[in-house]
C-alpha positions in Angstrom: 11.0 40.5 18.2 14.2 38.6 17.5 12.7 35.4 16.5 9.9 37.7 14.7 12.3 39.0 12.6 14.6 35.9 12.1 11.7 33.9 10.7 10.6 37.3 8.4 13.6 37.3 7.0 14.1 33.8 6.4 11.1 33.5 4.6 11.6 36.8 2.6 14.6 34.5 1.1 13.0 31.1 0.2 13.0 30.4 -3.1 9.4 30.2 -3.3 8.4 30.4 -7.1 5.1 31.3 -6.6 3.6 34.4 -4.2 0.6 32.0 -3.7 2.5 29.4 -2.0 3.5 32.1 1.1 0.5 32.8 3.6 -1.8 31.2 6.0 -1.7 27.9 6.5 -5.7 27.3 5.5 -6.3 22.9 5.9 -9.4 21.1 5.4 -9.6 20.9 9.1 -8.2 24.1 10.7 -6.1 27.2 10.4 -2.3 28.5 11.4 -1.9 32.1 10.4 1.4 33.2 8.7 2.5 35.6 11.9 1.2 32.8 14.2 4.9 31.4 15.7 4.2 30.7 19.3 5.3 27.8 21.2 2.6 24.9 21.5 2.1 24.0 24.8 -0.2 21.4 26.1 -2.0 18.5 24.5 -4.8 20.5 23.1 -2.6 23.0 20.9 -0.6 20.5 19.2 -3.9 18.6 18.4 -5.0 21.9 17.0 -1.7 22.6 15.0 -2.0 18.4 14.0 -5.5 18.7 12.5 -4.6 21.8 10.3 -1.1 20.4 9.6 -3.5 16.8 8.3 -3.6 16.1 4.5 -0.2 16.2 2.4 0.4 12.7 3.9 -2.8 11.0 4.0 -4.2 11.9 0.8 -0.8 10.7 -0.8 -0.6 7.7 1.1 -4.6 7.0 0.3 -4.4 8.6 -3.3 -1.6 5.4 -3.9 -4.1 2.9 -3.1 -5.7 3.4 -6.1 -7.7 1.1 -8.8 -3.8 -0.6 -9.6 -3.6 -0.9 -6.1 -6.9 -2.8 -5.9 -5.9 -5.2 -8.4 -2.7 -6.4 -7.4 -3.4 -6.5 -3.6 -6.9 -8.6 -4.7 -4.6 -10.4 -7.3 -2.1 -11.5 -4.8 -4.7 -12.7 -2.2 -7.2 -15.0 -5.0 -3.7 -16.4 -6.7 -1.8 -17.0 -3.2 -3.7 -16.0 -0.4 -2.0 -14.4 2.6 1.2 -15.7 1.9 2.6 -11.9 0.8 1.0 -9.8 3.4 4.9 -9.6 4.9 5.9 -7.6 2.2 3.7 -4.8 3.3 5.6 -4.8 6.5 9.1 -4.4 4.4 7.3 -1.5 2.5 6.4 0.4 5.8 9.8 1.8 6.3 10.2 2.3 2.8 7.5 4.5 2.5 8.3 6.4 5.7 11.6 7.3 4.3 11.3 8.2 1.1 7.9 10.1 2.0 9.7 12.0 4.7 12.6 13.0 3.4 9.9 14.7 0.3 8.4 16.2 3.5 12.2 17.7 4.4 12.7 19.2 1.2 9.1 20.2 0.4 8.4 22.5 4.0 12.3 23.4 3.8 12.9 24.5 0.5 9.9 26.0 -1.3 10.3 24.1 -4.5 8.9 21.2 -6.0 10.7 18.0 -6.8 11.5 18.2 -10.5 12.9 21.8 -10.3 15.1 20.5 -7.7 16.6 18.4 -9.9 16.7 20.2 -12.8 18.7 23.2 -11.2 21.1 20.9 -9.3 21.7 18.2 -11.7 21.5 20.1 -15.2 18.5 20.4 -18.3 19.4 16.5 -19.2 18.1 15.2 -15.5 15.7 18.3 -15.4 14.1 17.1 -18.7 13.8 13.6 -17.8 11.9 13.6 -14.7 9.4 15.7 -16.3 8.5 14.0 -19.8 9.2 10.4 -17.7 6.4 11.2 -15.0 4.1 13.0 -17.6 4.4 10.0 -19.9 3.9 7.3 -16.6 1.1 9.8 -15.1 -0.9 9.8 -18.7 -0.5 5.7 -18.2 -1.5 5.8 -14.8 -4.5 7.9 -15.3 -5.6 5.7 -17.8 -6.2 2.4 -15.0 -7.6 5.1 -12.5 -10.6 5.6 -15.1 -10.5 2.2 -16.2 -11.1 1.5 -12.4 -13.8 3.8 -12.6 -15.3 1.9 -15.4 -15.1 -1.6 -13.5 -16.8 -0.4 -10.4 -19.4 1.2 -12.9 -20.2 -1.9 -14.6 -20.9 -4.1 -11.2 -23.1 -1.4 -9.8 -25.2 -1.3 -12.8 -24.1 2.4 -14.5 -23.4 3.6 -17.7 -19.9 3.5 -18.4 -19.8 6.1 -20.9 -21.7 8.9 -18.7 -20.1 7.6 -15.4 -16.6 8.1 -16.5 -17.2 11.6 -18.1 -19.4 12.8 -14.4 -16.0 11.0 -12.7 -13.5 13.1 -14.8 -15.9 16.7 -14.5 -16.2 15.9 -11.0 -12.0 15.9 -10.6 -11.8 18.9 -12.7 -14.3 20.6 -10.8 -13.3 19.7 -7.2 -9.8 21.1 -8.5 -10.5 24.3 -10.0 -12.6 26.3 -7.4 -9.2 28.8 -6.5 -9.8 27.5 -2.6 -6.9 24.9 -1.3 -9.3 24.4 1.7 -12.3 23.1 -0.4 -9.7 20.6 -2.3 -8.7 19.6 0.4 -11.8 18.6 2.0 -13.1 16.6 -1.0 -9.7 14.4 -1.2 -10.4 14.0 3.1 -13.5 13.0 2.3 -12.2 10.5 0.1 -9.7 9.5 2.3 -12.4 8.2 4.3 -14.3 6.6 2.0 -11.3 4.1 1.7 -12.1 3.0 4.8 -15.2 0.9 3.4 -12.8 -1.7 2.8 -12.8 -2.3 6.7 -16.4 -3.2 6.9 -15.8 -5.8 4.2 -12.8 -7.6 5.9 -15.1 -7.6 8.9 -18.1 -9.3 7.1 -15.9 -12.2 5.2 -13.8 -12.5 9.3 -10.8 -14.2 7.7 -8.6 -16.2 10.3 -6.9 -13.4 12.4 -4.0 -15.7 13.5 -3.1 -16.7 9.8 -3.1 -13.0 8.7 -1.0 -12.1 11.4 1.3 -15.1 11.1 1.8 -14.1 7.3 2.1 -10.5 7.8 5.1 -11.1 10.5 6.9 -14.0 8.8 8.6 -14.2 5.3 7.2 -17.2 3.6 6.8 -17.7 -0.5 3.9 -19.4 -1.5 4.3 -23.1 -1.5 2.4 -23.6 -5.1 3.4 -20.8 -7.2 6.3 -20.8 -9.4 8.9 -18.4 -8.4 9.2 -16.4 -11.5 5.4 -15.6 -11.2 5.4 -15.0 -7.7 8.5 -12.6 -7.9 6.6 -10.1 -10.5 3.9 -10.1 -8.3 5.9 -9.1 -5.2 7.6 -6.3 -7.9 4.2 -4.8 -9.0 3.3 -4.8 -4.9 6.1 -2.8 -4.1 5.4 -0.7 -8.0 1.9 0.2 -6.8 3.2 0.9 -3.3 6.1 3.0 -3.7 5.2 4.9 -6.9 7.2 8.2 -8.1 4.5 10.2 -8.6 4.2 10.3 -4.6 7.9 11.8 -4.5 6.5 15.0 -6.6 3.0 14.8 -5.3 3.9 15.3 -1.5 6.7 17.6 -2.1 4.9 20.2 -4.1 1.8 20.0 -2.5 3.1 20.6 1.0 4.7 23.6 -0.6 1.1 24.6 -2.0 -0.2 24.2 1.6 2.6 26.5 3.0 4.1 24.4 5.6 7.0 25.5 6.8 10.3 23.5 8.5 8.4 24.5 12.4 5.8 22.1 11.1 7.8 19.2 9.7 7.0 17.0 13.2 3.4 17.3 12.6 3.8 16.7 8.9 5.4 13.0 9.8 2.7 12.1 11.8 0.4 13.1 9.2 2.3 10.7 7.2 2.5 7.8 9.8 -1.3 7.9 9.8 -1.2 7.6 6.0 0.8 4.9 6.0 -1.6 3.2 8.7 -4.2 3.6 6.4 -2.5 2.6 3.1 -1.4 -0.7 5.0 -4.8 -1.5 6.3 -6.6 -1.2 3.5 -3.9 -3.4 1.4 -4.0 -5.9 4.2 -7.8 -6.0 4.3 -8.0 -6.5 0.6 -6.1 -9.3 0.3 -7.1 -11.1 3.2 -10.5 -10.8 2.3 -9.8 -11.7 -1.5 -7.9 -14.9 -0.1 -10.7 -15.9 2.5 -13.5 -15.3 -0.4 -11.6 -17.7 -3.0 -9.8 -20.1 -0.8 -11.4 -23.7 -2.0 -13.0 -22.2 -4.9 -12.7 -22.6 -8.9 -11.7 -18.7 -9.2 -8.6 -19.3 -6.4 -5.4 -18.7 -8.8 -7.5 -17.7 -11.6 -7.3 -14.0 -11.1 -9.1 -11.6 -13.8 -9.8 -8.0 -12.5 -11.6 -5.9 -9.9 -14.4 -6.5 -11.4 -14.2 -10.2 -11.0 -13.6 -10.0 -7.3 -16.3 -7.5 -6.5 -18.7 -10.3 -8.4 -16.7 -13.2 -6.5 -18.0 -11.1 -3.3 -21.2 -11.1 -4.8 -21.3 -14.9 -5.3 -19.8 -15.8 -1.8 -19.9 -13.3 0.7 -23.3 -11.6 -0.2 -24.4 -8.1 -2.5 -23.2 -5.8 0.7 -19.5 -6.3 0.3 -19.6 -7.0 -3.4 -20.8 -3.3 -3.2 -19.4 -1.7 -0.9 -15.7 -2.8 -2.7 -16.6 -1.1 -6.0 -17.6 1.9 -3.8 -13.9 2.0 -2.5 -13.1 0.8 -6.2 -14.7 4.1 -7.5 -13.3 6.4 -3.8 -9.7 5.3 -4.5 -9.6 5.5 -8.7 -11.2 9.0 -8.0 -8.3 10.2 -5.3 -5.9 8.9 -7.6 -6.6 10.0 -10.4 -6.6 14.0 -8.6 -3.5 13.3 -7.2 -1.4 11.9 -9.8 -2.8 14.9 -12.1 -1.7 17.2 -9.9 1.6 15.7 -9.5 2.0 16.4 -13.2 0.9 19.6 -13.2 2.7 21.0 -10.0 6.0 19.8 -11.8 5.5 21.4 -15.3 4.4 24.5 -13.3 7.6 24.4 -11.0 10.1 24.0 -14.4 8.7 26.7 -16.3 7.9 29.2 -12.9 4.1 29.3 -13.9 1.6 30.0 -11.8 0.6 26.5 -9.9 -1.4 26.4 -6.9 -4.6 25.1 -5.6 -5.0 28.8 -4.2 -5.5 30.3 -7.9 -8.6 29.7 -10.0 -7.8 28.7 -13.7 -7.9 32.0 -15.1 -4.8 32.9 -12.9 -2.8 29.7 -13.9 -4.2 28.9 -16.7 -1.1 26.7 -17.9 -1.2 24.5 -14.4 -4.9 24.2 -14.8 -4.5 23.1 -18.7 -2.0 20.3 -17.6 -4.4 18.7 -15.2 -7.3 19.4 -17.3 -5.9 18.5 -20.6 -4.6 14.6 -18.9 -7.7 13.7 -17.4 -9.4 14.4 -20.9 -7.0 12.4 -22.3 -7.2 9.5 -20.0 -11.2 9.8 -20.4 -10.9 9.8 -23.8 -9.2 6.7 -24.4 -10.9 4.7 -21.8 -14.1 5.4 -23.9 -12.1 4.6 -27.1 -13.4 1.1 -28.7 -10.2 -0.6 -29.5 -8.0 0.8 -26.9 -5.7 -1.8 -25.6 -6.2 -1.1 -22.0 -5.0 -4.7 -20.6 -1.6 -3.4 -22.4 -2.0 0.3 -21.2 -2.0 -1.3 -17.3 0.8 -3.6 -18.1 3.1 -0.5 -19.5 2.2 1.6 -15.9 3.6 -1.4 -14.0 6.9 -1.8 -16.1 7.5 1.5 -16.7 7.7 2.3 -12.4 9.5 -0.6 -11.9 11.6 0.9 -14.3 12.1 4.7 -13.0 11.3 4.7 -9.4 15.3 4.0 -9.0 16.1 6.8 -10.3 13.8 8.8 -8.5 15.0 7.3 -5.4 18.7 8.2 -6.5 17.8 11.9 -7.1 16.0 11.8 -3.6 18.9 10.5 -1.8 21.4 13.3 -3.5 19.0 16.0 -3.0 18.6 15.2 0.9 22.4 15.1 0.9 22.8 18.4 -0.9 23.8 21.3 2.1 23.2 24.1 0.1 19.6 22.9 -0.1 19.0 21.8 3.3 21.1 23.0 5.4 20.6 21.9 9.2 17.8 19.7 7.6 19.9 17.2 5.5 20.1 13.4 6.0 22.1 11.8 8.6 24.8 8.9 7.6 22.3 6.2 9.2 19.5 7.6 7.0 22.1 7.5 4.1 22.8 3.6 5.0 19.1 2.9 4.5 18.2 4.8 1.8 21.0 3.8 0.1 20.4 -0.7 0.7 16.7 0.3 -0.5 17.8 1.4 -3.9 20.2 -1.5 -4.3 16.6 -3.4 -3.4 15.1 -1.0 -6.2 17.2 -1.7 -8.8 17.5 -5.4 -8.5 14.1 -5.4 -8.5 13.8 -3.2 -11.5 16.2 -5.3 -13.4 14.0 -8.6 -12.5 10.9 -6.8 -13.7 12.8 -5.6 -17.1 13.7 -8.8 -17.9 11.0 -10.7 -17.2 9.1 -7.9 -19.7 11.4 -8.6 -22.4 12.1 -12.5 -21.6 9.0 -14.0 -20.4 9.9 -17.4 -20.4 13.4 -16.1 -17.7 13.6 -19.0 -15.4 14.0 -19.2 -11.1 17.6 -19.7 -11.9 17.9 -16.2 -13.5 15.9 -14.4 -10.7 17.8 -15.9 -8.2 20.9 -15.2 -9.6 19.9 -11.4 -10.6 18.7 -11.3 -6.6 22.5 -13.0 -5.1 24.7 -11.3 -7.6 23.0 -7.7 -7.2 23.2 -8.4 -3.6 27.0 -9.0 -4.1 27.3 -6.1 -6.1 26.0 -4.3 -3.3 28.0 -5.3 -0.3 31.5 -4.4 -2.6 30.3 -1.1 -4.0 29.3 0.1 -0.3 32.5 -1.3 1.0 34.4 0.8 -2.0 32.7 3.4 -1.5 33.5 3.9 2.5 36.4 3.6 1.7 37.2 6.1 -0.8 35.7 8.1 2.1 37.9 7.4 4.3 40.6 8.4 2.3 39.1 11.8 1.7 39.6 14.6 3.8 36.6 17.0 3.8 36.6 20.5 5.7 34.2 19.9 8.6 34.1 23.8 9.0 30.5 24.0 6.7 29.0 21.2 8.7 29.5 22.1 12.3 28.0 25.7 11.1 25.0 24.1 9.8 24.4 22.5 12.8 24.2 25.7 14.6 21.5 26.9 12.6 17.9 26.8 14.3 16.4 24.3 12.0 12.7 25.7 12.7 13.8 28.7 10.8 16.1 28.1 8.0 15.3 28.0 4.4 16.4 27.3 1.6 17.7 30.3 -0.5 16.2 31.7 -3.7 18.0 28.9 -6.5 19.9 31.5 -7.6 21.9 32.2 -4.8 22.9 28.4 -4.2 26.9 27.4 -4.8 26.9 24.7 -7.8 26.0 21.0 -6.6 29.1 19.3 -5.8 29.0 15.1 -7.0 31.6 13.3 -5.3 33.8 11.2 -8.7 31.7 8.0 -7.6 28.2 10.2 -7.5 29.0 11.3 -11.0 29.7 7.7 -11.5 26.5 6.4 -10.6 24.9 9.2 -12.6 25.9 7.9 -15.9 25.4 4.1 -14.7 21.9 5.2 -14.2 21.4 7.3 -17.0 22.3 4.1 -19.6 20.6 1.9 -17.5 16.9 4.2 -18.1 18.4 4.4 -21.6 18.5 1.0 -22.2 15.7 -0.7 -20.1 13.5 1.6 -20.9 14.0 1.8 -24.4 13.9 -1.8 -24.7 10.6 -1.9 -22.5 8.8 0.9 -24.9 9.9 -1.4 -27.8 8.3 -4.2 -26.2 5.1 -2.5 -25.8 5.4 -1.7 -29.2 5.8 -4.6 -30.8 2.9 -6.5 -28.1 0.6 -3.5 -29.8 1.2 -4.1 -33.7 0.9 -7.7 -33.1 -2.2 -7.3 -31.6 -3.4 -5.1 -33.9 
């Protein structure tokens, strides 16, 4: 009865913004009643409690792999082989990290990501994460349907009608009012990734190359390093995307998990991540193995050039069965980074926004999603739409803000008041903290390259050693301004007493005002004129590429 109560009561005071978002746990695989808070003993009840718990991880892991994803992981292996495949191995713990600590704050707090930030780090941050991943989403959207028109146009389709079915088939699979039935259509999908496997297996390229390449660091020997270094940025762009941060966070609060749940939750993860690297591994591996020796090798175009490269030397089966996937993963992705949008919208403005409502009940969170895949349709279909410029903008433009979304993760995770026994450790901290210092170099490379396309190695090296530099003396700095201050250690060793599977965050308007240490608030206006000024000088450049095209 105690342990009844306890949890009653702790989930009578999460801030949950929306009633729908409290209740059974209903997956595309299983069930977990709200009163249901026995102990799982035995093998078979926490493959139960698994299979239910399966879906927030793999469908964002899966959703990420989407029609950019196809062309950069096919662009890398055409124009360099399997000389990058290691940087999928860096990326694993990056997207473990970041991915888990959005599972943390999603099943512990209630909230989504963006009204995290706007309630602990003021309208100005609030504002920005929402109009930056509405304007990035609309751009993203756009490649998911152009993605959808490729794969159309090697199998034979119309175009036209094949992206308007794709978009009513989205809006439909997300407007039925039942989370379980969404779910199962992005699992299915999920699964229908997997037909890049079969096509790996029918080129066979050489196992111990692949695995040599994927283990050891090596730059291609006949690329210039400039070139080579914007393809490794828009790998790790279309790996480690924000939309994934809100995505996750607000959708594993849509699907009611709860902090008891966060251990089955990260294996749900691991298995996404599994299947995001396989299927990026398989694509270039195959891409190199199908162009190796040939006149297209270096000569990337688009997806629709490799599925007819396929075609040309591997045979019609794989050729089809990769603008299959092409169609599976621009489909996923473009539900998931809708949703993304709209669960943040709906979490800023507390309106109605879950998967559990039919659009009559939440009309504004189903107007969102409807109203950007329209859009995105729409200008697919538009004669005259630059769309080569649209997918350049998508890359740049998360190169430019996934820092910052990393920096707001990091301070969230770190935030007491909003995790309580659940908050990062000083190890975590260490890692986190080295992968935005990656982040932002990176970010700066891929800036400047934007605006300066003819920036030389010399630059990029020297951008990589001094931000490296810069790195080692502000963590050393900042240790040591720790050092010298003395913090109560009262709150701490009380938070540690709390039962984790229980506590939750309180309603936000019960929570003491974020505390930034002086070099936190620092940082904060470093980054704020950095997004000012790289990504106002990025938009311009779009600009000015567009009216001299047109």
């Amino acid at each position: 009865m105690t342990v009844m109560n306890e949890v009653n009561v702790q989930v009578a005071r999460a801030a949950v913004l929306d009633e729908a978002h409290v209740g059974d746990i209903r997956g595309a695989l299983g069930t977990i009643r709200e009163g249901d808070y026995g102990p799982r003993k035995g093998l078979a009840a926490r493959w139960k409690t698994l299979i239910a718990i399966l879906g927030p991880g793999l469908i964002v892991m899966v959703g990420d792999n989407d029609a950019g994803a196809f062309g950069t992981y096919a662009q890398a292996g055409q124009n360099y082989g399997t000389t990058l495949l290691w940087t999928l191995l860096l990326l694993i713990p990056v997207l473990y990290v970041n991915q888990e600590m959005v599972v943390r704050l999603g099943a512990v707090t209630g909230v989504g990501h963006a009204r995290l930030i706007f309630e602990r780090f003021g309208k100005f941050w609030g504002a920005f994460s929402v109009i930056d991943l509405f304007l990035l989403n609309a751009l993203t959207l756009v490649t998911e349907f152009i993605g959808v028109s490729l794969a159309l146009s090697y199998l034979g389709l119309s175009q036209f009608w094949g992206v308007i079915v794709s978009a009513l088939v989205v809006m439909v699979a997300v407007s039925t009012g039942d989370f379980r039935r969404f779910e199962r259509f992005a699992i299915a999908l999920v699964f229908g990734s997997l037909l890049l496997i079969p096509i790996f297996l029918m080129v066979h390229p050489p196992i111990g190359q692949i695995a040599t390449d994927f283990f050891v660091p090596r730059m291609p020997a006949d690329g210039k390093l400039n070139e080579v270094m914007l393809l490794i940025i828009a790998i790790v762009g279309t790996t480690v995307a924000p939309w994934q941060l809100f995505f996750q966070q607000s959708y594993i609060v849509d699907k009611r998990i709860t902090p008891r749940f966060i251990r089955y939750e990260r294996w749900d993860l691991c298995i996404g991540i599994i299947l995001v690297v396989l299927g990026a591994v398989a694509m270039m591996s195959f891409a190199a193995a199908v162009f190796a020796g040939r006149p297209e090798f270096g000569n990337y175009t688009d997806a629709l050039g490799t599925a007819v490269g396929l075609e040309k030397y591997a045979g019609r089966l794989p050729a089809v069965l990769f603008a299959l996937a092409l169609l599976d993963a621009s489909i996923i992705g473009a539900a998931a980074v809708s949703l993304s949008t709209a669960y943040a919208i709906g979490d800023v403005f507390s309106l109605k926004h879950s998967l559990h409502r039919k659009p009559q009940d939440a009309k504004g969170f189903y107007g969102v999603y409807f109203g950007l895949i329209v859009l995105a349709a729409v200008l697919v279909l538009t004669p005259g739409t630059p769309l080569g410029l649209l997918t350049n903008a998508v890359q740049t433009l998360a190169g430019v803000l996934l820092p910052s979304a990393t920096v707001f993760l990091l301070l969230l995770c770190n935030d007491k008041a909003v995790l309580g026994p659940w908050a990062n450790s000083w190890k975590l901290n260490v890692f986190t903290g080295a992968v935005i210092a990656a982040l932002v170099m990176l970010s700066t490379i891929l800036t400047a390259s934007v605006l300066f396309p003819d920036m030389n190695e010399q630059w990029i090296v020297g951008i990589l050693i001094g931000g490296s530099i810069l790195a080692v003396v502000v963590t050393v700095l900042t240790k040591l301004y720790q050092l010298t201050e003395r913090k109560p250690r009262r709150r701490i060793v009380a938070s540690r007493q709390l039962d984790p599977d229980t506590w939750r965050m309180p309603p936000l308007g019960q929570l003491p005002p974020a505390k930034l240490s002086v070099l936190s608030r620092i940082w904060m206006i470093v980054l704020r004129g950095y997004l000012v000024v790289a990504g106002g000088l990025v938009l311009f450049r779009i600009f000015e590429l567009a009216t001299a095209g047109a």
